[in-house]
C-alpha positions as CSV (number, residue, x, y, z in Angstrom):
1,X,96.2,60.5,112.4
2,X,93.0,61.0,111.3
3,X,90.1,63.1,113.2
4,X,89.2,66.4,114.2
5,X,92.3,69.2,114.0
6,X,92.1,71.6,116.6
7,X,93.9,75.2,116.0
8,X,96.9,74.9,118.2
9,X,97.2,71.4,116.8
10,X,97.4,72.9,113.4
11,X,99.6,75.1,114.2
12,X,102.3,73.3,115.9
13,X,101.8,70.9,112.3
14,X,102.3,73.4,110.3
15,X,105.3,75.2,112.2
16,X,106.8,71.9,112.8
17,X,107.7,71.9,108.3
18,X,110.0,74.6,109.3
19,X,111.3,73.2,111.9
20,X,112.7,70.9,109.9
21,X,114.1,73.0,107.1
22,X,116.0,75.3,109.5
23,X,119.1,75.7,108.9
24,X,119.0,74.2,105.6
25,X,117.5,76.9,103.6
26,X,116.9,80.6,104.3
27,X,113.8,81.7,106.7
28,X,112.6,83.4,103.4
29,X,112.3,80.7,101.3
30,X,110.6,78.5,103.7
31,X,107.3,79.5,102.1
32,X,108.6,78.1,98.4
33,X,108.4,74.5,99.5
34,X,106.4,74.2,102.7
35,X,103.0,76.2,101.3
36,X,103.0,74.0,97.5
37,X,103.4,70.9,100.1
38,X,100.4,71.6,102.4
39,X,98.8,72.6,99.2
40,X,99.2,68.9,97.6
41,X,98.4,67.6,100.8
42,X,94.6,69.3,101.1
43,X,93.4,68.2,97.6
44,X,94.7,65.0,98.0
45,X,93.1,64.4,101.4
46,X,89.9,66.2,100.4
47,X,90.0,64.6,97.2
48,X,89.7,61.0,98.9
49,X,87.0,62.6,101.0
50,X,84.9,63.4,98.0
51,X,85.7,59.7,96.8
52,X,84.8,57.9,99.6
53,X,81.5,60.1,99.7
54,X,80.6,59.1,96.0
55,X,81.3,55.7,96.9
56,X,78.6,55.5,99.7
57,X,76.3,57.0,98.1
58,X,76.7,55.3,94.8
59,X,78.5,52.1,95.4
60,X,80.3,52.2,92.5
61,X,84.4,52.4,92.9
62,X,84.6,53.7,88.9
63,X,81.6,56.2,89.5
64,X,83.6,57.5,92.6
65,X,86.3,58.7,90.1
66,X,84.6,60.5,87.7
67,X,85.7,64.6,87.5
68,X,81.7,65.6,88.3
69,X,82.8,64.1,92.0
70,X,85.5,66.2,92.4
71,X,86.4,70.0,92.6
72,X,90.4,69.0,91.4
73,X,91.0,66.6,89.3
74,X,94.7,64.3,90.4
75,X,96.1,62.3,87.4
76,X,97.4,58.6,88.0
77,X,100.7,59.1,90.2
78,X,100.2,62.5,91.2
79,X,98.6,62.1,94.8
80,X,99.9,62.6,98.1
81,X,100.4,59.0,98.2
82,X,102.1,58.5,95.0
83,X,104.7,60.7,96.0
84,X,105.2,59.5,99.3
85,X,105.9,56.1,98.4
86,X,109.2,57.5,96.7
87,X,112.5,57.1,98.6
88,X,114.8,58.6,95.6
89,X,115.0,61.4,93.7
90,X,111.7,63.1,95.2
91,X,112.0,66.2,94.7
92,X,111.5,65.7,90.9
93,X,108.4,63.4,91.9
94,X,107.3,65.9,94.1
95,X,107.4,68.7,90.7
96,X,106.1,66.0,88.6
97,X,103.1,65.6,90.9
98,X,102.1,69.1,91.1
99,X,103.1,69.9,87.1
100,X,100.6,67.0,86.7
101,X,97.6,68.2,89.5
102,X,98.5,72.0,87.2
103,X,98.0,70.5,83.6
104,X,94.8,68.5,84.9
105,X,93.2,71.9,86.0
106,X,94.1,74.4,83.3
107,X,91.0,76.5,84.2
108,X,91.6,77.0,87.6
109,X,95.2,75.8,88.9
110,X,98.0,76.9,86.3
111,X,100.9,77.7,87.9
112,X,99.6,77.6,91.5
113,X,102.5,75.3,93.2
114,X,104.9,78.1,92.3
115,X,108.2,77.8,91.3
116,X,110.7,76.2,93.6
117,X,113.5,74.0,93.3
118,X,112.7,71.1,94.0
119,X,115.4,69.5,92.0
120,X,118.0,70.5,94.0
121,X,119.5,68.0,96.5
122,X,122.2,70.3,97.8
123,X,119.2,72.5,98.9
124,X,116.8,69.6,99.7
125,X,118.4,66.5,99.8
126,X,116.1,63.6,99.9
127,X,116.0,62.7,103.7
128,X,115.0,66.1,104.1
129,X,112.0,65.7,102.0
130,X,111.3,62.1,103.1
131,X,111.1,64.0,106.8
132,X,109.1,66.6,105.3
133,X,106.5,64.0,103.6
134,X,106.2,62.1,107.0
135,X,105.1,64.9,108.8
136,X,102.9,66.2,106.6
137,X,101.2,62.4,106.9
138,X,101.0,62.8,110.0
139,X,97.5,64.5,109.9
140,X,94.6,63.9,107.5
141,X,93.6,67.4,106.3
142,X,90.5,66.5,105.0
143,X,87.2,69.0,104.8
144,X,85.7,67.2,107.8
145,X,89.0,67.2,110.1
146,X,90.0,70.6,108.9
147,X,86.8,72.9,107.2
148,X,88.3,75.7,105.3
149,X,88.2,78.6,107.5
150,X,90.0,76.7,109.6
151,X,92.8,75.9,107.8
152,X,92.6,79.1,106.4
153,X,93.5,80.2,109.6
154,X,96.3,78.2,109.9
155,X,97.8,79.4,106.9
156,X,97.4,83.2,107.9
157,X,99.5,81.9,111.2
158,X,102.5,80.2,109.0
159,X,102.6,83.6,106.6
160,X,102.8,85.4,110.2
161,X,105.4,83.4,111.4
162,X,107.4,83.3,107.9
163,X,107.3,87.1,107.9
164,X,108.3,87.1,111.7
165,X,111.4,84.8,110.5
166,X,112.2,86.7,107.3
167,X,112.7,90.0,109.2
168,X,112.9,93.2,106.8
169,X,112.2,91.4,104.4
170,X,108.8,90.7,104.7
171,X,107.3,93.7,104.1
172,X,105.9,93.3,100.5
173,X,104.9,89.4,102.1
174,X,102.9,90.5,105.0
175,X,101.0,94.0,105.9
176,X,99.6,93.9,109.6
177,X,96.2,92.3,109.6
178,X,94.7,94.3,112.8
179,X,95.5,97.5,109.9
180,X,93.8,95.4,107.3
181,X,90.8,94.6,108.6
182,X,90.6,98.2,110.0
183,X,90.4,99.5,106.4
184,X,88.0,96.5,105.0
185,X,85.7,98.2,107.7
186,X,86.0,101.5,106.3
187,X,85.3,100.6,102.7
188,X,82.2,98.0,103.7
189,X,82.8,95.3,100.5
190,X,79.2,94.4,100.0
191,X,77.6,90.7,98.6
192,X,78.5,90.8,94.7
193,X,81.2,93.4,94.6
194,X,84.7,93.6,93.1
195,X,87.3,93.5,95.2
196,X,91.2,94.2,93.5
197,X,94.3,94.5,95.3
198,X,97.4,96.1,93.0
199,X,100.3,94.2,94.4
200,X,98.6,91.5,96.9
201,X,101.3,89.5,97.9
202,X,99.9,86.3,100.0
203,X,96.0,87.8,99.5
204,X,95.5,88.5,102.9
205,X,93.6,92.0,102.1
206,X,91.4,90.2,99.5
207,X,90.8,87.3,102.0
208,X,89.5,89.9,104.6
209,X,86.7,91.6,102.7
210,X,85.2,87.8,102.5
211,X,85.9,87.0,106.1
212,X,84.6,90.7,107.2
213,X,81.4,89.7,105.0
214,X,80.6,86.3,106.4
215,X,81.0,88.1,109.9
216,X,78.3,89.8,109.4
217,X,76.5,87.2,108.4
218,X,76.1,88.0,104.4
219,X,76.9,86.4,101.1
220,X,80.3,86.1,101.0
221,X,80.7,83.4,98.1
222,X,80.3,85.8,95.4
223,X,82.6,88.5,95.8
224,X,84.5,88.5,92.9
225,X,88.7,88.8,94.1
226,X,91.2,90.0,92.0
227,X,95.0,90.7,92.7
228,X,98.0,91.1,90.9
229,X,101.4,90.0,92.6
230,X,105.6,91.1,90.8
231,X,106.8,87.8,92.7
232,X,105.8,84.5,91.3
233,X,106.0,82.3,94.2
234,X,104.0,85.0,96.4
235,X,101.5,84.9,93.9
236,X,101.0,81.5,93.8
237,X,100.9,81.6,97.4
238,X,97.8,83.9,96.7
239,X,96.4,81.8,94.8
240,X,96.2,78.8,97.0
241,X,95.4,81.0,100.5
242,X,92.5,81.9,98.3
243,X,92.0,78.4,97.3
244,X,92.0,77.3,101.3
245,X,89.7,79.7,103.0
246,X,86.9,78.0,100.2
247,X,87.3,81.2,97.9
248,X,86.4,79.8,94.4
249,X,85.6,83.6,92.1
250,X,89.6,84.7,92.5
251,X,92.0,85.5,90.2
252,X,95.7,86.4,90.6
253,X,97.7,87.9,87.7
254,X,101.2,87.2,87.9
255,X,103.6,90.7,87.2
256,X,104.3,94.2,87.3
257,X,101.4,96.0,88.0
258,X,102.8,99.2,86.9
259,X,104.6,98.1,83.9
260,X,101.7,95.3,82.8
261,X,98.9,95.7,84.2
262,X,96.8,92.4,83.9
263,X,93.7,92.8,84.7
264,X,92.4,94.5,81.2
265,X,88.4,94.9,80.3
266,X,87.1,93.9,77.0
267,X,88.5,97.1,75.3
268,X,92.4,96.7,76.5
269,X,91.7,99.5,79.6
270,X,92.1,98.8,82.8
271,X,89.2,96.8,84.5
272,X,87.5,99.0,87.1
273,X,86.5,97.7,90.8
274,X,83.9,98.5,93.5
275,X,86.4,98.0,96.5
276,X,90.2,98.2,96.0
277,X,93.0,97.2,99.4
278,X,96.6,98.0,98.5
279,X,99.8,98.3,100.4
280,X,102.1,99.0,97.7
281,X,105.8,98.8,98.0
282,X,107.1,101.9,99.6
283,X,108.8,104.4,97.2
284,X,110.6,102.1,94.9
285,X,113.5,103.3,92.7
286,X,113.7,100.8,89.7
287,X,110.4,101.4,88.3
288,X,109.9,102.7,84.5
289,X,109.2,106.4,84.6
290,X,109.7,106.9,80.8
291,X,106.7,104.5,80.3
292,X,104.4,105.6,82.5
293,X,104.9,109.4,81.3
294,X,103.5,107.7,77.9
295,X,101.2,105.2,79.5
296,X,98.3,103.9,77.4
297,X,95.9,103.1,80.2
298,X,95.6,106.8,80.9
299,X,97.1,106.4,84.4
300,X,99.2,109.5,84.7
301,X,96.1,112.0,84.7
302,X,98.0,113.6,88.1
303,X,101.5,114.0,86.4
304,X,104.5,111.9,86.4
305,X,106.2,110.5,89.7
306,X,109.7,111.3,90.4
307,X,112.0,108.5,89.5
308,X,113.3,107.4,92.8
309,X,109.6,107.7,94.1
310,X,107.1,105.3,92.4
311,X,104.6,105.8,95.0
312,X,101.9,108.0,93.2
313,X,102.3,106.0,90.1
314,X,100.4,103.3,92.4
315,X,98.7,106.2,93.7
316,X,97.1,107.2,90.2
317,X,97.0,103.4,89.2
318,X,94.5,103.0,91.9
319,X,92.3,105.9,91.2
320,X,91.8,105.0,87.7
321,X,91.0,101.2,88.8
322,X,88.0,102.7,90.4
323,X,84.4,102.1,89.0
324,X,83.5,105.3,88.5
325,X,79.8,105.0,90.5
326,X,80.6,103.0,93.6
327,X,84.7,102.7,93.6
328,X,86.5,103.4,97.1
329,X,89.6,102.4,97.6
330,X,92.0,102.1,101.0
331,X,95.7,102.8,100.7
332,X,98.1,102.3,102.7
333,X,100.9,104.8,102.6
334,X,104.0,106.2,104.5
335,X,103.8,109.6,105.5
336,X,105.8,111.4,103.4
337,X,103.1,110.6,100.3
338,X,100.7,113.2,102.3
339,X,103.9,116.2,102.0
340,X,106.4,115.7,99.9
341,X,107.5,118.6,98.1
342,X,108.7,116.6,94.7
343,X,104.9,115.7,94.6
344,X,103.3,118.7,95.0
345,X,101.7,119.5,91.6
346,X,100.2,115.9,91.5
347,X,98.8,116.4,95.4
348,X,97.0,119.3,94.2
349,X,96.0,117.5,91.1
350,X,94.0,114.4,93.4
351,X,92.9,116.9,95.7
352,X,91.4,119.2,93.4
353,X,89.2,115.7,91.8
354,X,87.8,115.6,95.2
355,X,88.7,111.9,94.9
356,X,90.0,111.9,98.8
357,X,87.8,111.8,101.1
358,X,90.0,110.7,104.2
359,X,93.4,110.7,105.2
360,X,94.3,108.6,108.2
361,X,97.8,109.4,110.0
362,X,98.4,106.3,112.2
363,X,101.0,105.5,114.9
364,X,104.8,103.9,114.2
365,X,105.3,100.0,113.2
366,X,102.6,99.5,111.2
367,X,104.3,98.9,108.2
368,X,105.6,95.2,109.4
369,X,109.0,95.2,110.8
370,X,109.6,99.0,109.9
371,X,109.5,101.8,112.8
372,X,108.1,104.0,110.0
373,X,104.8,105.3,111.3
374,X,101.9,104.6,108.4
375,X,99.0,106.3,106.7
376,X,95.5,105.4,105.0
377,X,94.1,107.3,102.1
378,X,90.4,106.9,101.4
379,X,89.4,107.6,98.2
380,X,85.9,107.5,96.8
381,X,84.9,108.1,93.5
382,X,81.2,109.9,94.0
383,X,81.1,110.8,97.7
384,X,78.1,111.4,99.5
385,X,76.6,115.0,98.4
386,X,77.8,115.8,101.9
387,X,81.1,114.9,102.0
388,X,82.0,116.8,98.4
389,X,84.7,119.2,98.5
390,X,85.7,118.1,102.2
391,X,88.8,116.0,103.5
392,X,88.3,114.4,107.1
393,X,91.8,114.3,108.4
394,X,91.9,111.8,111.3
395,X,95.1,112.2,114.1
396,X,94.9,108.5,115.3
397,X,98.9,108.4,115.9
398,X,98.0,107.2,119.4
399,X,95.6,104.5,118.5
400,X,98.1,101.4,118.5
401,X,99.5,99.4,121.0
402,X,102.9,97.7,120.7
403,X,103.2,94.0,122.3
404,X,106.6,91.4,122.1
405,X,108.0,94.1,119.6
406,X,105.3,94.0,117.4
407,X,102.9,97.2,116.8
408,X,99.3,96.8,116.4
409,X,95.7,97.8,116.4
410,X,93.3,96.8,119.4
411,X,89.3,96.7,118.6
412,X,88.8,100.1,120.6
413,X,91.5,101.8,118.6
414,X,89.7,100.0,115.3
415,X,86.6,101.7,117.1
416,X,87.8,104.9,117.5
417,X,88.8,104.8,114.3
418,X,85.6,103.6,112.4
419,X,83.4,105.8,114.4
420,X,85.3,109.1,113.5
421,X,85.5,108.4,110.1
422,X,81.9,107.6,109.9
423,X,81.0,110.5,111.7
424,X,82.9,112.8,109.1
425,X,82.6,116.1,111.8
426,X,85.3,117.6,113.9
427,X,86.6,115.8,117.0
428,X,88.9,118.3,119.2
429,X,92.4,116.8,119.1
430,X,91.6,114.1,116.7
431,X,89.6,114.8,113.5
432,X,89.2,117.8,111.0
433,X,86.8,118.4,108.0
434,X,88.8,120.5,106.1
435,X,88.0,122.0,102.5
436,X,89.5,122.0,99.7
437,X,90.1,125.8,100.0
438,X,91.6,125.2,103.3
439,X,93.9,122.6,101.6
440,X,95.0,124.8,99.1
441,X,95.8,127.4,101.6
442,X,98.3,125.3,102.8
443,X,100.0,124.6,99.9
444,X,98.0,121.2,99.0
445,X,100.1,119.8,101.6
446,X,97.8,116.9,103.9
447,X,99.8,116.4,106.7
448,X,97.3,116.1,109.7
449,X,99.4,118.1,112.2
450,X,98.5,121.5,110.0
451,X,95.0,120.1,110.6
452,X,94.6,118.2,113.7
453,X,97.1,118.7,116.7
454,X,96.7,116.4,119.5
455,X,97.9,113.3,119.2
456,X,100.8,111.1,120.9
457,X,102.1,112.7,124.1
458,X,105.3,115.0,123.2
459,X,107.4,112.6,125.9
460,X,106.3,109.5,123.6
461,X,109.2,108.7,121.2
462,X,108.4,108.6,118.1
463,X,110.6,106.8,115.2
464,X,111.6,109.1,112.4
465,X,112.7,108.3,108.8
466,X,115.6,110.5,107.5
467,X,114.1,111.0,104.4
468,X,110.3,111.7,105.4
469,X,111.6,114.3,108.1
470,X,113.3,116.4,105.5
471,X,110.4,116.2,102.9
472,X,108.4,117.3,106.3
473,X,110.8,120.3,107.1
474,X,110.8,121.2,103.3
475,X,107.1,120.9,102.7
476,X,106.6,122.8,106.6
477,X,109.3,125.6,104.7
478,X,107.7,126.0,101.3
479,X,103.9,126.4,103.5
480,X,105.7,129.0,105.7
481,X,107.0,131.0,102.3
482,X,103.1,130.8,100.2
483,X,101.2,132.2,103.5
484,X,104.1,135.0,104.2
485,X,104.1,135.7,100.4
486,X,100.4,136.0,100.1
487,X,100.2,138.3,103.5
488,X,102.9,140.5,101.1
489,X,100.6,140.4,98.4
490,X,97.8,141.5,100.8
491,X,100.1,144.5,101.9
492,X,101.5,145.0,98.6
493,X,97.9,145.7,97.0
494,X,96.8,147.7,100.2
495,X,99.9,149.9,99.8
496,X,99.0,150.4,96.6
497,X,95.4,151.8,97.0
């Protein structure tokens, strides 16, 4: 079929793939084989597109094929085609193909089909991949049927809806994008910048910063994306969403970000960003604390994490990826990173920089397909002469709707939001400038209902985590015993005059 793709057509094309794998394989490995196919499909189709351009305008069947013509380059036997007119053994055609499309573009596609196993006719025997191969031919998803926003689109909509099937385990595959684009807002990527995300999974934060820049109607082609993802088929997910919404200046690095960085400058530090998006994986256990207490990219300048708690490891990882002129940064964060007694010293540490310059305390569900409510940290690494020595703590635990089991953002909440945080003042009930003094008086401790009550009505339920509610009750404790033992000291020293 060949013509103009509408989005609901695109979407039923692309849902229809895993229609036809369920029940074969899990819902979590759909992405392994249906993105890589879609993938193969676009550059073939757009690759003919490019021919049949350079043939009208030229004339000449052998000009058509020259690499100059073409952004990919597809060997002899290694199109769409090639592989479609196999009936046995295609799952190792299918590999060839893409091993082939992946040597032929060393500069820009290594490693970007992934890893799956295609090999394996118990998991993919080859009627299943002849269906598969049909349907995909069942559309032409060429430039002109399909321009890349669009299809972009489309592929945002299948990492949805592979997230929605994977269930708890899609958090480090998909972070909610009404949240995303909520904290692209607040950082404002600009025409030119950097833009890094620590553990990007599918892209989706680095993707918005271009889409929130062509909204407005700037240069979005030069923003410069970077990411580094620990699971290799994710990342080579990355790679291609970037690939498909027309983002050519992207690189993701393949790894553990803690562990091995990738993304070195010219002297073996890290590389430093203007604009860094990061939902890194909540509190992880297996991490290396003995390395990072020695690590040689200076990253534990706040102390070392506990070792059941990775999360300020990523913490101090992001602050030291900051240009040091124009570097903000948005992170998203369970609650317990603002409190937590374990992490006391190196809250006092980041707070005393003045590095913070906004803690966000949003509503429950959030964090995709966790009841766990979430919260933003701003940091920025020369505020406004302003804004220094000042935290705005913003109450927005009210500010998200919840629809078909599913929590998110609307615009007015994204409004509310925005607005407050631009206006960096005091809003009864809902934001608090506090100073650093004021911080320490409560122990270094940021949790925004010492700051800001208000909030969700008391009859609201609200989900709790076990863990974060005693790291509350302990961190509300230890407050309690500094401001009685400093009202002692007070009487103590008045006693004693």
């Amino acid at each position: 079929m060949t013509g103009r793709i509408s989005q609901r057509e695109l979407e039923s094309y692309l849902w229809g793939a895993a229609v036809i794998l369920r029940g074969l394989i899990d819902a979590g490995d759909y992405k392994q084989y249906i993105f890589p196919l879609v993938f193969l499909k676009r550059i073939s189709d757009v690759y003919d597109e490019e021919r049949a351009t350079a043939l009208d305008t030229y004339g000449d069947e052998e000009f058509a094929d020259l690499p100059e013509n073409h952004r990919f380059a597809i060997p002899d036997g290694c199109h769409w085609r090639n592989v479609r007119a196999v009936t046995e053994n295609i799952g190792a055609t299918v590999l060839r193909a893409m091993r082939g499309i992946e040597s032929a573009n060393p500069d820009t596609l290594p490693g970007v089909f992934g890893d799956g196993d295609w090999g394996n006719k118990n998991l993919l025997p080859d009627s299943t991949l002849a269906d598969l191969m049909e349907h995909f031919s069942t559309q032409t998803l060429s430039i002109a049927n399909l321009p890349e926003d669009e299809l972009g689109n489309g592929y945002e909509y299948l990492i949805k809806k592979f997230a929605d099937d994977s269930g708890h385990t899609a958090q480090e595959f998909y972070t909610n994008r009404t949240l995303v684009h909520l904290m692209t807002l607040m950082l404002e990527p600009q025409p030119g910048e950097s833009v890094y995300d620590p553990t990007c999974g599918t892209g989706g934060m680095l993707i918005s910063t271009a889409a929130e820049v062509k909204r407005q109607g700037k240069e979005w082609r030069n923003l410069k994306l970077y990411g580094q993802e620990l699971n290799y088929g994710t990342s080579a997910i990355a790679r291609m969403n970037l690939f498909l919404h027309g983002i050519a200046d992207g690189q993701i690095a393949h790894g553990d970000t803690l562990a091995r960085p990738a993304l070195l400058n010219e002297k073996g530090g890290l590389r430093t960003f203007d604009v860094v998006l990061a939902n890194p994986p909540y509190s992880i256990k297996a991490w290396n604390r003995d390395a990072f207490a020695k690590d040689p990219y200076g990253r534990n300048m706040w102390g070392v994490p506990p070792q059941g708690r990775a999360d300020y490891a990523f913490f101090q990882h992001i602050a030291k990826s900051l240009d040091p002129r124009t570097g903000r940064a948005a992170i998203l964060f369970p609650h317990g990173v603002l409190f937590r007694r374990e992490e006391t010293a190196m809250r006092e540490a980041i707070v005393k920089s003045d590095m913070i310059e906004c803690v966000l305390g949003l509503g429950e569900g959030l964090f995709y397909n966790s009841p766990m409510p979430a919260a933003v940290v701003i940091l920025r690494s020369a505020k406004p002469a302003e804004r220094r020595g000042k935290i705005l703590l913003i109450n927005a635990i009210a500010e998200v709707a919840r629809e078909q089991a599913q929590s998110f953002l609307r615009k007015e909440h994204q409004h509310k939001i925005l607005d407050a945080y631009r206006a960096f003042s005091d809003a009864e009930g809902f934001a608090k400038v506090a100073t650093i003094d004021e911080v320490a008086e409560k122990g270094f401790s940021l949790a925004i209902p010492l700051y800001v009550s208000g909030g969700r009505d008391k009859a609201s339920p609200v989900a709790v985590d076990v863990d974060e509610a005693l790291s509350a009750w302990r961190a509300a404790g230890e407050t309690s015993d500094a401001v009685i033992s400093g009202v002692l000291g007070l009487l103590r020293s008045g006693v004693g005059r």
